[in-house]
C-alpha positions as CSV (number, residue, x, y, z in Angstrom):
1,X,25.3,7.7,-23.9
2,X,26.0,4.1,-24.8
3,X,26.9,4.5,-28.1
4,X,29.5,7.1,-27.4
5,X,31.5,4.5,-24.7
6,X,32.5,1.9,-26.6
7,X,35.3,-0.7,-27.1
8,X,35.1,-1.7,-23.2
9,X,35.3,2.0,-22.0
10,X,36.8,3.4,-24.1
11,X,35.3,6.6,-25.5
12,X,34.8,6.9,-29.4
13,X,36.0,10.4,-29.9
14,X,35.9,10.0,-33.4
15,X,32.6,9.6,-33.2
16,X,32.3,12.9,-33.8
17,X,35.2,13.4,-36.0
18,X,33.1,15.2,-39.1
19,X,31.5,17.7,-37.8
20,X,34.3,18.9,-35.0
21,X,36.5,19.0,-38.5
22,X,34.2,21.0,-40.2
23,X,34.4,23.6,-37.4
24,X,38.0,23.2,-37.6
25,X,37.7,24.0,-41.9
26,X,35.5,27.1,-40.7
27,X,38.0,28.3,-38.4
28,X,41.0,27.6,-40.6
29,X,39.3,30.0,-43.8
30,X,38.0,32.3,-42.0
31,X,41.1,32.7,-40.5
32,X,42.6,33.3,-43.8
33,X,39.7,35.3,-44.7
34,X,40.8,37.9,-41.7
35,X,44.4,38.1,-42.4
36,X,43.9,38.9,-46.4
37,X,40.7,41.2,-45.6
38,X,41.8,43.3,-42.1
39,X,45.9,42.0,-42.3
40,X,47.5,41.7,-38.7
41,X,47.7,44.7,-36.7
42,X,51.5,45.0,-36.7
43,X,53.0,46.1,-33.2
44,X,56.0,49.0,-32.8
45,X,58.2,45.7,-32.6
46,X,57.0,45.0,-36.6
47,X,56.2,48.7,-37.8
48,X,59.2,50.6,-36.6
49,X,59.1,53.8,-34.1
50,X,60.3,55.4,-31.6
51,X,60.9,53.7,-27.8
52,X,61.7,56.0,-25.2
53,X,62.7,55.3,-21.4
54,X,62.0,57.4,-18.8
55,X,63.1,57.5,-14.9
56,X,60.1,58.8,-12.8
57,X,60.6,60.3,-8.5
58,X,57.2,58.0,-7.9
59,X,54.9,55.6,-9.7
60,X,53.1,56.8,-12.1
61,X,49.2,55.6,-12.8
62,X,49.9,54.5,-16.7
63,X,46.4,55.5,-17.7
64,X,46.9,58.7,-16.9
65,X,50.1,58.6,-19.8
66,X,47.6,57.2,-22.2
67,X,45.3,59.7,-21.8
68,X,47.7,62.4,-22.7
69,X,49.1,60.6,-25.5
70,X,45.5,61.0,-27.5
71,X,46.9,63.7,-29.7
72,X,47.2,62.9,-33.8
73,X,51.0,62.7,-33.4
74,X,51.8,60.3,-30.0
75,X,48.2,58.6,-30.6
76,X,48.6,55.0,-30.3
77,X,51.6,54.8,-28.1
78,X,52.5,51.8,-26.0
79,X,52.9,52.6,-22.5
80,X,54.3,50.1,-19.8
81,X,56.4,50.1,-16.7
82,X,59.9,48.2,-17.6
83,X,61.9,46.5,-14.6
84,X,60.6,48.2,-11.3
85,X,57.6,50.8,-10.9
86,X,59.8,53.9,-11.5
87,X,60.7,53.2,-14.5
88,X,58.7,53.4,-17.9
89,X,59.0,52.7,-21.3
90,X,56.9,54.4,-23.9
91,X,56.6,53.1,-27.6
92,X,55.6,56.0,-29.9
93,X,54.5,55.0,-33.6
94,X,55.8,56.0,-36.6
95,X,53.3,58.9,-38.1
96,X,54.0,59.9,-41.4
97,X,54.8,63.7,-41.7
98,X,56.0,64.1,-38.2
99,X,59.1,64.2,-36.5
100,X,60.1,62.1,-33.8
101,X,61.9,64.8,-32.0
102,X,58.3,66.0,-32.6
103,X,56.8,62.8,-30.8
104,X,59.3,63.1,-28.0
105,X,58.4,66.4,-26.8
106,X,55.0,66.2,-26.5
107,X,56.0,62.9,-24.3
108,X,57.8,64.6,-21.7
109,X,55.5,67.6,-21.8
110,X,52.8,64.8,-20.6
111,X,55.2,63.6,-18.2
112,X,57.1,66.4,-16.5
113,X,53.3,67.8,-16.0
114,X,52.9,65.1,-13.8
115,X,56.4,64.2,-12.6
116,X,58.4,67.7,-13.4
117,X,61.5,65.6,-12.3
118,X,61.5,62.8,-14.9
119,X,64.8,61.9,-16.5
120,X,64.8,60.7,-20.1
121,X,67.5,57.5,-20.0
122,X,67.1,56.5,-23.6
123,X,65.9,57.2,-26.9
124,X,65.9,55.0,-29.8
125,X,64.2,54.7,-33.4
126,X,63.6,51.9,-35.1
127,X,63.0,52.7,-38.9
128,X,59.7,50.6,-40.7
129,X,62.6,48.5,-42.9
130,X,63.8,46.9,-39.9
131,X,60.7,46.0,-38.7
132,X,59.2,44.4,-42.1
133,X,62.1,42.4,-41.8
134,X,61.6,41.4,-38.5
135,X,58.4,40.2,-39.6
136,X,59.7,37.9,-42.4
137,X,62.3,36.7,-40.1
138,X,59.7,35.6,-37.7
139,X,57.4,34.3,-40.2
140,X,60.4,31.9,-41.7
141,X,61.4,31.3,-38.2
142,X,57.8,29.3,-38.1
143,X,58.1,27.4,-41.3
144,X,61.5,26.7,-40.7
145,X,59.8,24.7,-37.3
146,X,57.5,23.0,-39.3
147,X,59.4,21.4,-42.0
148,X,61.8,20.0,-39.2
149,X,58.9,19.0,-37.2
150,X,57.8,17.4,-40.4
151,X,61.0,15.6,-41.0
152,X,61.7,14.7,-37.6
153,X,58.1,12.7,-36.9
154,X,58.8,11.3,-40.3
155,X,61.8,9.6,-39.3
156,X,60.7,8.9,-35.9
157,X,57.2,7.2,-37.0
158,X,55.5,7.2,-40.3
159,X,54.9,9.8,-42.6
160,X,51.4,9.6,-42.5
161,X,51.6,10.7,-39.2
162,X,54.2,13.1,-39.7
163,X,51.7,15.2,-42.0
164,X,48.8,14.6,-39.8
165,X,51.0,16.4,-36.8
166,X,52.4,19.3,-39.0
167,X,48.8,20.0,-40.5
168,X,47.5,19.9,-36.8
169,X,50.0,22.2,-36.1
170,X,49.5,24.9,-39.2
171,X,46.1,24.7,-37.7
172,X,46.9,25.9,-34.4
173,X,48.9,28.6,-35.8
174,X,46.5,29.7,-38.9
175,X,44.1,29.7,-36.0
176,X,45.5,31.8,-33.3
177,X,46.9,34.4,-35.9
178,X,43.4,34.1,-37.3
179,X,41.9,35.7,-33.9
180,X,44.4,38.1,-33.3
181,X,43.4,39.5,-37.0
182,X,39.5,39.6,-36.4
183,X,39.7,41.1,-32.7
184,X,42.8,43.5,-34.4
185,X,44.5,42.7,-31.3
186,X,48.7,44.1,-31.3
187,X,50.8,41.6,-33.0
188,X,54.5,41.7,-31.4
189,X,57.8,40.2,-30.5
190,X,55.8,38.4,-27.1
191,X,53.0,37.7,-29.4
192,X,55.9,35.8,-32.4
193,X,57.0,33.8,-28.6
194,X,53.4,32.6,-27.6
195,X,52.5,31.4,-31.1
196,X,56.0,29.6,-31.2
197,X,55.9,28.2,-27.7
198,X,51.9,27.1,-29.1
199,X,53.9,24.8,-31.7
200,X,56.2,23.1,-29.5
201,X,52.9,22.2,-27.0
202,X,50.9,20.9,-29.4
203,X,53.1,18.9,-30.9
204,X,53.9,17.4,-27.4
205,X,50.8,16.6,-27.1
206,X,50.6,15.2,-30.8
207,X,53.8,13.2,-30.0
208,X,52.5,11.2,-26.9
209,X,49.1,10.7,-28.6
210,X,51.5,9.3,-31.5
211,X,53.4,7.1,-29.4
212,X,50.6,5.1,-27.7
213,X,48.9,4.7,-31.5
214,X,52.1,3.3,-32.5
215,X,52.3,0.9,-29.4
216,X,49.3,-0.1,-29.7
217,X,49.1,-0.6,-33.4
218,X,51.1,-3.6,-32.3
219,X,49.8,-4.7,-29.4
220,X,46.3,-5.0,-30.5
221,X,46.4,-6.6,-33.7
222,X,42.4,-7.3,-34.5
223,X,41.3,-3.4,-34.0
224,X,40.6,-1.5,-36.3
225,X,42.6,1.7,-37.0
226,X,39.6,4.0,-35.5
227,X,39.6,1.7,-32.7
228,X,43.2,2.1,-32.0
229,X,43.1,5.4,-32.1
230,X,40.0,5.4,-29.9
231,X,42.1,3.5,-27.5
232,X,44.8,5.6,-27.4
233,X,43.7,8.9,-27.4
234,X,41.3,7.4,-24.1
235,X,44.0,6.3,-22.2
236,X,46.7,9.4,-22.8
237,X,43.6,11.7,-22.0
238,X,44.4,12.0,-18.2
239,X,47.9,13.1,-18.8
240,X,45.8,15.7,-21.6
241,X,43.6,16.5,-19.1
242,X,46.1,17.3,-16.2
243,X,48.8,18.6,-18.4
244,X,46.5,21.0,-19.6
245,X,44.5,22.1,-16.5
246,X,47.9,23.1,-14.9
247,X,49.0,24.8,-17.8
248,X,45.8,27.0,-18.3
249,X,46.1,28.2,-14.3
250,X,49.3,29.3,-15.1
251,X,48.4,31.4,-18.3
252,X,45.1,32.5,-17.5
253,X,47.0,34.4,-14.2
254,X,49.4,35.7,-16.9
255,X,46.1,37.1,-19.1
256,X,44.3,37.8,-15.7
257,X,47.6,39.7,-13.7
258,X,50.7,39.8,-15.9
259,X,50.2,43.2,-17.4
260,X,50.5,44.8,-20.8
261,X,53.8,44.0,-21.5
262,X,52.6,40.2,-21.4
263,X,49.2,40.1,-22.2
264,X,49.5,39.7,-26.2
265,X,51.6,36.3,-25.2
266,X,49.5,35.2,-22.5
267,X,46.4,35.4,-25.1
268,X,48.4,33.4,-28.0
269,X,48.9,30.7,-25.1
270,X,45.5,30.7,-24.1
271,X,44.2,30.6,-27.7
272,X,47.0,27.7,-28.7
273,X,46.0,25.5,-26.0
274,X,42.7,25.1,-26.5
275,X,42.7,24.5,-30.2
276,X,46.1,22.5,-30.2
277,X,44.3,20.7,-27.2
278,X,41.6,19.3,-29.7
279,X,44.0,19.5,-32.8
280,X,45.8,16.6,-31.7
281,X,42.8,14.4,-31.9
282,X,40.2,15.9,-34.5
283,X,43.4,17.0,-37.6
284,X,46.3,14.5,-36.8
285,X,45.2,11.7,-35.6
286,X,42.1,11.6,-37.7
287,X,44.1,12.4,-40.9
288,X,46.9,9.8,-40.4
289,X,43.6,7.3,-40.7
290,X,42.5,9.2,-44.2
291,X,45.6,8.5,-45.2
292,X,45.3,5.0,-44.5
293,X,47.6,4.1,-41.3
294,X,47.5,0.9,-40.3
295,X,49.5,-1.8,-38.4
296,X,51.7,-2.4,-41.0
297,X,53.0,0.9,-41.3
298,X,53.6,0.6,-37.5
299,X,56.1,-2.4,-37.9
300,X,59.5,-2.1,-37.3
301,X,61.7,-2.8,-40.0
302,X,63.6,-6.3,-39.9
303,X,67.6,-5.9,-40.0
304,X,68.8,-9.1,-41.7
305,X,72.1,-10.3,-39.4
306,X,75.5,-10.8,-40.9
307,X,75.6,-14.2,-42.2
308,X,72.0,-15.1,-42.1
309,X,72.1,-16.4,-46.2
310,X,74.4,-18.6,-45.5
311,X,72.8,-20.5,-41.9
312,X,70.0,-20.7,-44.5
313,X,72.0,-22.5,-47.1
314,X,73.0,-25.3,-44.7
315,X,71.7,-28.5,-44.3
């Protein structure tokens, strides 16, 4: 217990630094081992169908939809209640060799057996090509992110820590697409926004772990880089810790009570925090040191004033 408070009280997280990246290597390929061996289980948003809205007299218990949508042609259909109880939207997958006006039917048989005065509001298909190019948009949508994330830390402190923040955040992405692979879980449009919204929090957590290594790079000029890091990563980890906590009430009642519509969003969250959470310390921080950060990387460079040869050249 002594040995892992160090430096005055400050806690050596690195301490542990080899084998918490190791886990992090694990998760990382076997993430990639999921998505090439299973692939991502594309949603309707991704793999095209047919969506279909539907005005109901009364609420209507949504498993009992599912149930009746079991058949070969309506099986895996999406089912969820869209703006008030009364209303419903229903998500029918494409199946090759049937119809959609096919599809459709057998939905409002299931309905109007419970509801015989259902309206049908709107019917839409969406073919597959316009969802596979949803899917590249989306996927270019996070690289594009990156690569400015990458040049803007560059520019706004060193680019050792600019690649230490952008591989802590491919990690946190690789990761959370990685689970939603293995568990097969629906990959759609909320999905694309939680794993998104998972890249700007953990690189605002990366960014004020950043700033107090920078600070005190140059405040503390006989530490070691470990040391500073140490340091800094000890005395942001309240604001971590609080930050986080309230966060994680907020999206675990979203997992808990926000419904199916949310849920796939809610879980990216859920999934982004905690790994971005430990990201920020175990991938960025402790890469910027591989690469061999130190104070003088830190300093700020030295603008020579207008005029400053020639004070020099006078007696």
């Amino acid at each position: 217990m002594l040995q892992f408070f160090s430096f005055k009280g400050t806690v050596n997280f690195l301490r542990h630094a080899i084998p918490v990246s190791c886990i992090s290597v694990i998760l990382v390929l076997g993430s990639i081992a999921s998505m090439a061996t299973k692939g991502i289980n594309w949603g309707l948003d991704f793999t095209g169908g047919t969506v279909v809205e539907l005005n109901v007299t009364q609420p209507l218990d949504l498993e009992q939809i599912r149930a009746g949508l079991t058949s070969e042609e309506t099986d895996g259909s999406v089912v969820q209640n869209f703006g008030s109880s009364r209303d419903i939207l229903i998500r029918l997958p494409v199946k090759e060799g049937v119809k959609s006006d096919t599809q459709v039917a057998q939905l409002m048989s299931v309905i109007t057996a419970l509801d015989p005065e259902a309206v049908q509001k709107r019917v839409e298909f969406v073919g597959p090509q316009v969802g596979k190019e949803l899917a590249e948009q989306g996927g270019l949508a996070v690289l594009a992110a990156l690569i400015c994330i990458l040049i803007y830390v560059s520019f706004r402190f060193e680019w050792r820590l600019a690649v230490g923040a952008v591989t802590a955040l491919a990690h946190d992405v690789i990761v959370t697409l990685g689970v939603f692979s293995f568990f097969q879980l629906d990959f759609d449009l909320t999905v694309l926004a939680g794993v998104l919204t998972v890249v700007g929090y953990s690189l605002n957590d990366t960014i004020v772990v950043f700033d107090r290594i920078r600070e005190n790079f140059l405040k503390l000029r006989k530490n070691t880089p470990i040391d500073i890091v140490n340091i800094s990563i000890t005395q942001t980890m309240s604001r971590t810790i609080i930050t986080t906590g309230t966060t994680l009430i907020v999206v675990i009642a979203l997992f808990l009570k926000g419904g199916t519509m949310i849920h796939g969003f809610a879980t990216a969250l859920l999934m982004g925090i905690f790994v971005g959470t430990f990201s920020s310390i175990y991938v960025a921080s402790l890469l910027a040191i591989k690469l061999g950060i130190n104070r003088e990387h830190m300093m700020p460079v030295e603008v020579e004033k207008e005029g400053a040869d020639q004070d020099a050249l006078m007696p």
